[in-house]
C-alpha positions as CSV (number, residue, x, y, z in Angstrom):
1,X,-13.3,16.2,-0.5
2,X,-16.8,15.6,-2.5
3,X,-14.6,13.0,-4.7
4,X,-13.3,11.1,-1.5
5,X,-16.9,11.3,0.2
6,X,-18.7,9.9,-3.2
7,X,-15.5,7.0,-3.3
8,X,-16.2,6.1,-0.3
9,X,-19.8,5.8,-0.5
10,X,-19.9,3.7,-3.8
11,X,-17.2,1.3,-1.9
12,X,-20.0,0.8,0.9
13,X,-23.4,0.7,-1.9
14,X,-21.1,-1.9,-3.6
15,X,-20.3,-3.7,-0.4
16,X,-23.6,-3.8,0.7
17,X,-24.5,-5.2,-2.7
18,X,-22.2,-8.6,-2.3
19,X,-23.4,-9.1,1.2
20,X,-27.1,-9.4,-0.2
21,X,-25.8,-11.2,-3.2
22,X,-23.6,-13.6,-1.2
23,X,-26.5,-14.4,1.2
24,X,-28.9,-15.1,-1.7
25,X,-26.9,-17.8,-2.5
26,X,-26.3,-19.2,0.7
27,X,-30.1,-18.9,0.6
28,X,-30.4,-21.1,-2.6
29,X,-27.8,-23.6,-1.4
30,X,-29.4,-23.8,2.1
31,X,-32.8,-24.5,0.2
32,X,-31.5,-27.2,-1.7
33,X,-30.3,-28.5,1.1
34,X,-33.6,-28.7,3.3
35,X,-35.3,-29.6,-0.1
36,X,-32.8,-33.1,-0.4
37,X,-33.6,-34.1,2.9
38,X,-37.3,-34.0,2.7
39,X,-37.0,-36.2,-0.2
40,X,-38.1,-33.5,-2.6
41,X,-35.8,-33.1,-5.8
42,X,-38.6,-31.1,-7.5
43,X,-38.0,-28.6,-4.4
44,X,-34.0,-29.2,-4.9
45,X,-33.4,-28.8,-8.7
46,X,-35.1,-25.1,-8.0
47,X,-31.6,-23.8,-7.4
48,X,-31.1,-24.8,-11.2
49,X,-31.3,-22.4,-14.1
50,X,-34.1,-24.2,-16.0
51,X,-32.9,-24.4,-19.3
52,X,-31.7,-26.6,-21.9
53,X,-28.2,-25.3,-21.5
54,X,-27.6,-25.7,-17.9
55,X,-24.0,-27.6,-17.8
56,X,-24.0,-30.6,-15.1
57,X,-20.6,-32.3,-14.9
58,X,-20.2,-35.5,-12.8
59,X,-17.5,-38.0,-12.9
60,X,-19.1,-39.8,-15.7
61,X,-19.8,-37.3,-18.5
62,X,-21.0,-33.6,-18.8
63,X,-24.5,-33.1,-19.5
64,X,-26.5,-30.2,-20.8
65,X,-30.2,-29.4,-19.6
66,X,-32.0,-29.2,-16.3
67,X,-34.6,-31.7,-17.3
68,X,-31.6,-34.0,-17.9
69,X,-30.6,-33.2,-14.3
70,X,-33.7,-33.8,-13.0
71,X,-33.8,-36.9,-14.6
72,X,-30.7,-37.8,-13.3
73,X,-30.9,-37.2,-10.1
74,X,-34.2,-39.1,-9.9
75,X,-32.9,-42.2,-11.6
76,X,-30.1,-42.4,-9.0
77,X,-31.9,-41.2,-6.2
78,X,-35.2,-43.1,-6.2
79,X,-36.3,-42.9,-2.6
80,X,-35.7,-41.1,0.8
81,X,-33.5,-44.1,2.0
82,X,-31.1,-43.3,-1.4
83,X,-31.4,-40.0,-0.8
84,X,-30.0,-40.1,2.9
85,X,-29.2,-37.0,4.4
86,X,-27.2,-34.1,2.9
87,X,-24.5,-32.2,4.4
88,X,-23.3,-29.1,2.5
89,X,-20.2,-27.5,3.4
90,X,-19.4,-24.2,2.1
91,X,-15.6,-23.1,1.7
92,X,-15.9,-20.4,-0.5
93,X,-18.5,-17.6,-2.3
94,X,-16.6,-15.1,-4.5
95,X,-19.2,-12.3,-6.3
96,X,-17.7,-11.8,-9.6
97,X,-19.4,-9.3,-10.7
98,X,-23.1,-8.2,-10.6
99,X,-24.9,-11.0,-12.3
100,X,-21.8,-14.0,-12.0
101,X,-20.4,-15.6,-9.0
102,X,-18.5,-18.8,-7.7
103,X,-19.0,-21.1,-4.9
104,X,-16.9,-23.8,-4.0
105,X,-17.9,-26.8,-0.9
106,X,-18.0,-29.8,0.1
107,X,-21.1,-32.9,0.2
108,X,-21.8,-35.3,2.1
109,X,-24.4,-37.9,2.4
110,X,-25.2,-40.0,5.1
111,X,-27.5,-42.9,4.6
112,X,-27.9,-46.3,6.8
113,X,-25.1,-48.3,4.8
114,X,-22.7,-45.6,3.7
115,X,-21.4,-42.2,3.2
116,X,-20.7,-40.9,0.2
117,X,-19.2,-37.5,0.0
118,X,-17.2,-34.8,-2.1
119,X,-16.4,-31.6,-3.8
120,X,-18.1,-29.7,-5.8
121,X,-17.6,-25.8,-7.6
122,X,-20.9,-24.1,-8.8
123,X,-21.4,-21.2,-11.5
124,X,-24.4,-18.7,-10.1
125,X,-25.3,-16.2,-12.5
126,X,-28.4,-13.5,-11.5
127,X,-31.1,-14.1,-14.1
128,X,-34.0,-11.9,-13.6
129,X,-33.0,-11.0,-10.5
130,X,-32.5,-14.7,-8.7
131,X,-29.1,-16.7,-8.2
132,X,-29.6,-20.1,-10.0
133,X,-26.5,-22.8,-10.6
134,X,-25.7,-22.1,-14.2
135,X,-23.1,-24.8,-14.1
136,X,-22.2,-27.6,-11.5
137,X,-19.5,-29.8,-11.6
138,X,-19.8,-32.3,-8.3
139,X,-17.2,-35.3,-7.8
């Protein structure tokens, strides 16, 4: 009985633990959101793992490096009216293990003239206790 009691109660503790995790990066991916349409890629590219060997792939090429991101997202994102507003939808969060997950969505931008949208699948890893995107790969 002890054994089926301490089962049951690590299947709840590790529960609890991808509920927190899951909602930490909905938190991050909500932030980024509310960051974008402020204007404020500073405030967006904090859902980024700042490092040199952050992987951004696009349609074009992959990249390595947040400052590369950062720089990319500025150069094709000048202003507000580029910018638009962004729509995330989220269609799936998986917690791989403690430190890795997977979240897949959708994007959307509306701006005046157009509205430019698509997929996108996101490596999270927990580094020093926060979700960042490790790895984003947006078409």
């Amino acid at each position: 009985m002890k054994k089926y009691i301490l089962s049951c109660l690590l299947i709840f503790a590790s529960y609890l633990s991808h509920a927190q995790d899951r909602q930490a990066i909905l938190k991050v991916m909500h932030d980024q959101e509310l960051a974008w349409n402020k204007g404020d890629i500073d405030g967006f590219m904090q859902g980024y793992w700042k490092s040199d060997s952050l992987l951004f792939v696009s349609k074009a090429v992959p990249n390595y490096g947040w400052q590369t991101a950062l720089d990319h997202y500025k150069k094709g994102y000048p202003d507000k009216a580029a910018m638009g507003q962004l729509i995330f939808t989220i269609l799936q969060v998986k917690i791989l293990d403690a430190t890795n997950a997977f979240l897949f969505g959708g994007w959307k931008l509306k701006r005046e003239k157009d509205a430019p949208g698509g997929y996108y699948t996101l490596w999270f890893r927990k580094i020093k206790g926060e979700w960042k995107i490790v790895c984003d790969h947006t078409s």
